[in-house]
ROTI-887476 format. One line per 10 residues: number of its first residue (from 1); their letters; for each residue z, x, y of N, C-alpha, C. Coordinates in pm, whole numbers, m for minus. Each point is the difference from the previous one (the first is absolute). Layout:
<nodes>
NUM = a = Z,X,Y,Z,X,Y,Z,X,Y  ...
</nodes>
This chain:
<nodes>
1 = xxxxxxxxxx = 10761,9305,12477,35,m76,m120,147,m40,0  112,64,58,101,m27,m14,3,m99,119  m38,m19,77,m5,m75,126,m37,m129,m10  m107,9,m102,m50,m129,m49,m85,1,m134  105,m18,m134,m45,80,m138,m82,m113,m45  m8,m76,30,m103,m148,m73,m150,m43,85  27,54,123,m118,m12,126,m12,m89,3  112,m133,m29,m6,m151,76,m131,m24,124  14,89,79,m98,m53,101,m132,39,10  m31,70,m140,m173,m3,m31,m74,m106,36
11 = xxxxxxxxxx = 69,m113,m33,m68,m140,m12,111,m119,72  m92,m91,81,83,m98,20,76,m87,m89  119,12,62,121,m78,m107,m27,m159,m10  m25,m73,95,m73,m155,m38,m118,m3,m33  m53,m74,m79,m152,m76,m49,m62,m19,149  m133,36,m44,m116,m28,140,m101,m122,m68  12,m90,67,m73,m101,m37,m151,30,m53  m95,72,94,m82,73,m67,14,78,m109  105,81,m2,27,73,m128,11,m60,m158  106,m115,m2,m3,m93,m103,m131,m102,8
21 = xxxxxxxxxx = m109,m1,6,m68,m106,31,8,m127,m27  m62,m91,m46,15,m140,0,62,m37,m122  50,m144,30,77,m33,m155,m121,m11,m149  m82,m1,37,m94,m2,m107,m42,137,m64  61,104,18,m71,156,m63,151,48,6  39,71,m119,87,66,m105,14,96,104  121,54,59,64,173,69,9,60,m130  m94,103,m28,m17,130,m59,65,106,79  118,47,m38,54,88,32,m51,159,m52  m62,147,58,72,120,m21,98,57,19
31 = xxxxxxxxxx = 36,76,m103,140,m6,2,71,121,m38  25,119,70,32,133,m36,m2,116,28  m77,85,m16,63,137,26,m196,20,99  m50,123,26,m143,28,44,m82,m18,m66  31,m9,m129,m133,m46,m70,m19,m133,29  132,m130,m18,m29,m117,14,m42,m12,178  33,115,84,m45,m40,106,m156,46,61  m61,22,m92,m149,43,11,m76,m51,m113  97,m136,m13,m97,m90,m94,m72,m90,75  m134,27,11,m69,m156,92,m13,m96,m82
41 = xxxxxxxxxx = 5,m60,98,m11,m183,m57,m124,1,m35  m13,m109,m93,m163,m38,m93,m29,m65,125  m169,m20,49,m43,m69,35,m62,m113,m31  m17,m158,113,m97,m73,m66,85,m127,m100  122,18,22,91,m95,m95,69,m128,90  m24,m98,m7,61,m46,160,84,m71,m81  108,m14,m127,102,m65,m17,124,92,m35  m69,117,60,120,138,m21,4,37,162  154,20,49,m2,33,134,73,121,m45  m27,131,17,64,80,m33,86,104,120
51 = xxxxxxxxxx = 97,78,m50,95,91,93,17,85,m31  19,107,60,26,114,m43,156,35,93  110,71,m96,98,11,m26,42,154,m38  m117,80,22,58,174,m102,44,51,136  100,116,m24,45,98,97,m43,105,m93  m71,85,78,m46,156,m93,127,116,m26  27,57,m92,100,53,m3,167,m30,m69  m27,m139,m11,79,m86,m29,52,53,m154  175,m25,m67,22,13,m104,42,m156,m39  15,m49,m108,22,m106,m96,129,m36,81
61 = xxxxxxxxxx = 91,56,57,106,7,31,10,m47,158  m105,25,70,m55,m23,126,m32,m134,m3  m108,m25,m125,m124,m153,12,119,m107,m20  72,16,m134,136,m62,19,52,m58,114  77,112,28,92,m58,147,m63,m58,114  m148,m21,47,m42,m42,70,m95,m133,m48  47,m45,m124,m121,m142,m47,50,m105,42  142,m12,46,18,m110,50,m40,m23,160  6,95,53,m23,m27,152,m160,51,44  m85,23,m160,m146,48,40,m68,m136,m92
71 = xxxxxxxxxx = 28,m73,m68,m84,m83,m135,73,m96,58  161,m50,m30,13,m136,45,m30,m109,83  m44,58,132,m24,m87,136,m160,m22,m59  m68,89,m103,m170,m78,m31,1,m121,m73  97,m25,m77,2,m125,m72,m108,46,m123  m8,115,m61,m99,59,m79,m24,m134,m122  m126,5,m69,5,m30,m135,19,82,m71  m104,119,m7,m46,116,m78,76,115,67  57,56,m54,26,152,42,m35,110,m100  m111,101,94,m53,101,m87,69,187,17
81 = xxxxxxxxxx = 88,11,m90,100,110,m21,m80,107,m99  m10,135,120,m37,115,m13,110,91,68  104,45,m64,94,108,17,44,93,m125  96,100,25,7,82,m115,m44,148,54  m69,68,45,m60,119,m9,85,45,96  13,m1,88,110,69,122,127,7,m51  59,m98,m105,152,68,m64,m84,130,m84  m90,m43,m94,m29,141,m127,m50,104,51  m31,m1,160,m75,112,19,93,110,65  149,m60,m45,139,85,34,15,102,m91
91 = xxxxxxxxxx = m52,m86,m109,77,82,m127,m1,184,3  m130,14,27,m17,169,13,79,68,54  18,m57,147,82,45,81,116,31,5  85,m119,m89,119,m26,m67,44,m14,m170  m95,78,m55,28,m36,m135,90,m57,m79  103,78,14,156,m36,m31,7,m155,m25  m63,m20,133,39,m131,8,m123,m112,m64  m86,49,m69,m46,m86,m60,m27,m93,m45  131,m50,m58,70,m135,m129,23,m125,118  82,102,101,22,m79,91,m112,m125,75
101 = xxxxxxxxxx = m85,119,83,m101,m28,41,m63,m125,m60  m11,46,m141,m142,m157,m67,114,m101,m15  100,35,m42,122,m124,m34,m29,m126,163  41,114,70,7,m58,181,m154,m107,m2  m103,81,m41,m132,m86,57,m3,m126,m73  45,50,m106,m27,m133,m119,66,m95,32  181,m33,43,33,m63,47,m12,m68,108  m76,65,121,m36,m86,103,m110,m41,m27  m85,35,m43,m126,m65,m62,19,m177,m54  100,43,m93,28,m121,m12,78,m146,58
111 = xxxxxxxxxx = 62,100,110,112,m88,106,m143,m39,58  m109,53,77,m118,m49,59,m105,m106,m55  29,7,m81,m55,m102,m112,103,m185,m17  123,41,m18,97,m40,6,m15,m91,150  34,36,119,36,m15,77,m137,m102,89  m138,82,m1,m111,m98,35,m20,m102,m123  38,m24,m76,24,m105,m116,39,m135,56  142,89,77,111,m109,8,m45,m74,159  m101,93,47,m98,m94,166,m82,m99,m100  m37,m21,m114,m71,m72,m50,m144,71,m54
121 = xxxxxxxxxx = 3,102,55,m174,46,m53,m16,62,m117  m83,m51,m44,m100,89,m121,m23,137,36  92,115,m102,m31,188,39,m120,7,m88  m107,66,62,m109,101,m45,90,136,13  14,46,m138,104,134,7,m95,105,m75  m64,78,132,m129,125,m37,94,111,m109  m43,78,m118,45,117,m28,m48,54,123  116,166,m35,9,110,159,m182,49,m21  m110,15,90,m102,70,m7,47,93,m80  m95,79,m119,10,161,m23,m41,57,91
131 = xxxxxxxxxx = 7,105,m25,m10,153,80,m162,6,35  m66,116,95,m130,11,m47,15,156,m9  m88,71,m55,m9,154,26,85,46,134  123,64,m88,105,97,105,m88,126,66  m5,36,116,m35,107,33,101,101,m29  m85,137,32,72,117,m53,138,36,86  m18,m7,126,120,26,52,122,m91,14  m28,m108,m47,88,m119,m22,99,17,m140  m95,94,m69,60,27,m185,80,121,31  m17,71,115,126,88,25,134,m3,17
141 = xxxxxxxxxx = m5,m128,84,144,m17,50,64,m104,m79  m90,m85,m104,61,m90,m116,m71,m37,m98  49,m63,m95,m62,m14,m94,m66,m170,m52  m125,m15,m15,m53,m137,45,11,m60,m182  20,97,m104,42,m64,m69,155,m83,m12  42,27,54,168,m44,26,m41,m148,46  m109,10,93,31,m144,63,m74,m94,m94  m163,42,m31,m43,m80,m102,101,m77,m155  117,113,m28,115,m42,m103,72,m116,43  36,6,173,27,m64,27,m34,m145,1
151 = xxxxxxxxxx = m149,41,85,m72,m168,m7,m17,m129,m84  m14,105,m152,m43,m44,m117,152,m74,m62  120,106,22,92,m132,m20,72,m62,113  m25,m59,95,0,m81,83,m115,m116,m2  m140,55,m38,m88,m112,m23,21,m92,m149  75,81,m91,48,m74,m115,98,m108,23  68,59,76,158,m74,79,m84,m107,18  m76,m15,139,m88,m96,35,m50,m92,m52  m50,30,m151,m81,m121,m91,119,m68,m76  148,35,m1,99,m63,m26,m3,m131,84
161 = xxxxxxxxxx = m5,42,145,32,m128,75,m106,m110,4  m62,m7,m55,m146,m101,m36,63,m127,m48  m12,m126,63,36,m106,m53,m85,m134,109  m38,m160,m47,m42,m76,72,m70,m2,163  153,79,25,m17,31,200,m23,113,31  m43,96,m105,29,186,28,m140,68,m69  m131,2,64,m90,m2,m67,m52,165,62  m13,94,m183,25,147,72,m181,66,25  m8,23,58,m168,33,39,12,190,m49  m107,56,m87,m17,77,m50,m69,79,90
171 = xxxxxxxxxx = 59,74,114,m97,119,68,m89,78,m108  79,44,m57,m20,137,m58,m149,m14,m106  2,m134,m23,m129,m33,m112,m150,43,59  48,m102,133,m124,34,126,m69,123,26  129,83,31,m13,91,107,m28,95,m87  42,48,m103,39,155,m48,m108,47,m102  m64,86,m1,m92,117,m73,35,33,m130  m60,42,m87,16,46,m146,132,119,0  54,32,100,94,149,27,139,m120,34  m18,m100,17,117,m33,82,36,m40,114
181 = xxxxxxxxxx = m126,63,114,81,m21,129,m124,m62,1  29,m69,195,m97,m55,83,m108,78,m29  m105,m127,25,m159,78,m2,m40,22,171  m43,144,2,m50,41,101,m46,m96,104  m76,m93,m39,m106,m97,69,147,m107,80  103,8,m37,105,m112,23,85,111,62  15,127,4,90,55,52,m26,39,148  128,m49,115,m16,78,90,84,166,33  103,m56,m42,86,155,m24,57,2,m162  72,73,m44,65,19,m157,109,m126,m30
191 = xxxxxxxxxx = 27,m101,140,118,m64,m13,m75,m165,76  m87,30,63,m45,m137,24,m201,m52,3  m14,m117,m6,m108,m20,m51,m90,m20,131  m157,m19,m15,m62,m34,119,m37,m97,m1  m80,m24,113,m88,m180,m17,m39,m34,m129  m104,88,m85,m9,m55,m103,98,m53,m160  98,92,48,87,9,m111,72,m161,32  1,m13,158,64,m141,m4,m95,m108,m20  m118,41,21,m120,m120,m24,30,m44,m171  m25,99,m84,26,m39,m156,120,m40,m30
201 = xxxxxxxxxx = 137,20,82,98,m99,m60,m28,m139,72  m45,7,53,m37,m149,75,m74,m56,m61  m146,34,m99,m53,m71,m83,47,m35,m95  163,45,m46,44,m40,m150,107,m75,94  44,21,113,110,m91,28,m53,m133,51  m69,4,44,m99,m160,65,34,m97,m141  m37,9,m99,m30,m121,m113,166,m17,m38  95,114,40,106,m51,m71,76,m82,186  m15,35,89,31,m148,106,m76,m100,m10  m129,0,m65,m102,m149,m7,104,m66,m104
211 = xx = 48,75,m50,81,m81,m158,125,m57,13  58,49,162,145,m50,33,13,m87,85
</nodes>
């Protein structure tokens, strides 16, 4: 990480002609941390050419510093922003530092927003996934309410930035159970979702790209 803290060379730094496809279908960008990078593309849409853009592991602070030399060379329309959980999932670790922490995400959150704006594209800006059922040995070494406090005001932060070009897509409506967290059927671990969990944001996200 110190060697190379952004992983520039996950992905090729120029556009692949195949990659952007033809001038007639919209570059749908993913865009973010492992969750956005184990988002599959909808199938079956042929005026959406879509990309994927996540580094797993990634903090807000990471997706940042690398959008210009990972999003710019696509010529995106749409860019779809899923980050956030890799800064809050510090907090335990670092309590103290807390204030800090959500202050930090919130602000790049919005520089990312900001910044693929100013390439011209329309942000799809996801709230952070919730949680799904913490396992037991995971509740030892921290505390998963800390981060859920977290999420919840950072996803508030989030519905601030909602305007014309900044359209905020509601994970949490989808995904989450009468308790709060992910539903079992959508969960693959306590922190990320499975095929199906991405199949159902894809049925609520499809009608809002038919609309753009």
């Amino acid at each position: 990480m110190l060697l190379n803290p952004l992983a520039i060379n996950y992905y090729p730094l120029d556009s692949n002609p195949e990659e952007t496809g033809n001038s007639q279908q919209k570059n749908i960008i993913f865009f973010g941390d492992s969750r956005a990078r184990a988002w599959n593309s909808p199938e079956g849409f042929d005026d959406f050419n879509f990309i994927n853009r996540g580094i797993s592991g990634q903090t807000t602070g990471q997706v940042l510093g690398r959008l210009n030399r990972h999003i710019q060379p696509l010529s995106p329309d749409i860019v779809i922003v899923q980050v956030g959980v890799n800064d809050l999932y510090r907090i335990p670790i670092f309590p103290e530092n807390q204030e800090r922490i959500i202050s930090e995400c919130k602000s790049n959150i919005k520089e990312i927003v900001n910044q693929s704006r100013q390439l011209g594209a329309v942000v799809i800006l996801t709230t952070i996934f919730p949680l799904a059922e913490v396992p037991f040995e995971n509740k030892i070494f921290w505390s998963p309410d800390i981060v859920v406090t977290g999420i919840k005001e950072v996803n508030d932060f989030i519905y601030s930035l909602e305007n014309k070009d900044v359209i905020i897509f509601d994970t949490g409506d989808i995904l989450v159970n009468q308790q709060g967290k992910v539903r079992e059927e959508y969960s693959r671990d306590f922190i990320h979702l499975n095929r199906a969990g991405y199949k159902v944001l894809n049925e609520k996200l499809m009608p809002i790209l038919q609309g753009l």
